[in-house]
C-alpha positions in Angstrom: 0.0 0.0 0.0 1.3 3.7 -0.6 -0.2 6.2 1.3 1.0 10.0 0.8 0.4 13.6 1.9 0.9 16.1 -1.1 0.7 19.8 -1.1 0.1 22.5 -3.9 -0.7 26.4 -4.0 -3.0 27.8 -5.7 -2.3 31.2 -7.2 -3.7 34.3 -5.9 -6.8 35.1 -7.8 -7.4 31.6 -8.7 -9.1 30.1 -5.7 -12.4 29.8 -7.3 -11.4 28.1 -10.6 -9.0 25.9 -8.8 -11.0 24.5 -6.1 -14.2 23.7 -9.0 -11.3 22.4 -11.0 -10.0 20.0 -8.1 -13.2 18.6 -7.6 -14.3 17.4 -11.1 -10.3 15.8 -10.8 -11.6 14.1 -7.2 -14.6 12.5 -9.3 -12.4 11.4 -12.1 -9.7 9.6 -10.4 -12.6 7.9 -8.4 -13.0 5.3 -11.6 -9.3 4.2 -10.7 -9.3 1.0 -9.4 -5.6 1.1 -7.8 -6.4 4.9 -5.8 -8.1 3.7 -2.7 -8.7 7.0 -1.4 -8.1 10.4 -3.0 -8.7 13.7 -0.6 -8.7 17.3 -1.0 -8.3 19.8 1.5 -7.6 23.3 2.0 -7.1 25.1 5.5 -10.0 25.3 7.3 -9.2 28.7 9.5 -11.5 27.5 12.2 -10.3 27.3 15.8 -12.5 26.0 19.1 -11.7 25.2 22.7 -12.5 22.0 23.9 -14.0 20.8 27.1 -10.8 22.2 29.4 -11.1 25.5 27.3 -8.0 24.6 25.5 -8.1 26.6 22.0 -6.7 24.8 19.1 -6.0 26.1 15.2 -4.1 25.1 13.1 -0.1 26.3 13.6 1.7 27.4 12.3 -0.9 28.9 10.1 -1.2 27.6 6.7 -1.4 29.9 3.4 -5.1 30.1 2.5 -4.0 28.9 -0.9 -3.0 25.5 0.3 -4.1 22.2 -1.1 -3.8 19.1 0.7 -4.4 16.0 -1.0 -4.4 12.8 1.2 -4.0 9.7 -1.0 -3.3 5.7 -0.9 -3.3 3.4 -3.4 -3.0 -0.4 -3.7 0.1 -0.2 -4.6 3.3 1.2 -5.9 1.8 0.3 -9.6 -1.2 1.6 -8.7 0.8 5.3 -7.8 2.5 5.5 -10.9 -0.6 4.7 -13.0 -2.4 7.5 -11.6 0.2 10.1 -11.8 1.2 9.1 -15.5 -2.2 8.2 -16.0 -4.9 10.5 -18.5 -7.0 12.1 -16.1 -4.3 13.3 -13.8 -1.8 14.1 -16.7 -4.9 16.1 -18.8 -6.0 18.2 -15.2 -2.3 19.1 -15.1 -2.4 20.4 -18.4 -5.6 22.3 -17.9 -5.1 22.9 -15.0 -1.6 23.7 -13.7 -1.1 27.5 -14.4 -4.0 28.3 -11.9 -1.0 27.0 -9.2 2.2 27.8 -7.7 4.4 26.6 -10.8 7.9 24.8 -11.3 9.6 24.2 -14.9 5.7 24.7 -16.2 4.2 22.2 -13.9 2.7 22.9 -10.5 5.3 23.0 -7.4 4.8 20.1 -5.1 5.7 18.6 -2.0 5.2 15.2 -1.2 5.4 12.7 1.9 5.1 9.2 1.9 3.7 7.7 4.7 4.2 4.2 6.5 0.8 3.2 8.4 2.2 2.7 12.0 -1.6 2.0 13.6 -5.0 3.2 13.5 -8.2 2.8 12.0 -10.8 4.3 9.3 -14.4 4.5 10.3 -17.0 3.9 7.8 -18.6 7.1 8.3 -15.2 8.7 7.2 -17.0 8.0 3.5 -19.3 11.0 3.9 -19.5 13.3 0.5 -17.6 17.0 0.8 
């Protein structure tokens, strides 16, 4: 299994295109068998005190702009099939100038991830 955190920035003014744009690409790469879960985030600037009155926020505070994407896939094949892949490679195309770019292609950071423990809830399939 390959599980990974990945980060773009979209470009000032381009929030609105970007975000529709990321979520037609979320749909798309659904109907890939190997991606067993595809995520997109932004920052959420929200901050709350729990029980103990505690506040928590995110920190440091991310750029606005940020995108998150939380993915795994089946397997190492499965990676490399999405990110050469049509859909991905076309959105990229279409798509790319609206973020943060490098040599023509958008600037990315990427983490991959071992699962040490934990768990996913079926109720963690709710819709955006």
């Amino acid at each position: 299994m390959v599980s990974i955190v990945v980060k773009w920035t979209i470009r000032q003014g381009c929030e609105r295109k970007a975000i529709a744009a990321l979520k037609q690409l979320a749909k798309s790469v659904e109907a890939e068998k190997g991606t067993l879960m595809y995520l997109v985030h932004t920052p959420d600037p929200i901050s709350f005190a729990c029980v103990n009155g505690d506040a928590h926020e995110s920190l440091p505070p991310p750029c606005s702009r940020e995108v998150i994407f939380f993915e795994q896939y089946a397997d190492q094949d499965a990676f490399c099939q999405h990110v050469n892949g049509q859909t991905f490679q076309s959105f990229v195309k279409e798509y790319g100038d609206l973020f943060v770019n490098n040599d023509g292609k958008p600037f990315v950071t990427i983490e991959f991830l071992k699962r040490r423990a934990g768990f996913i809830r079926a109720d963690a399939q709710t819709k955006a």
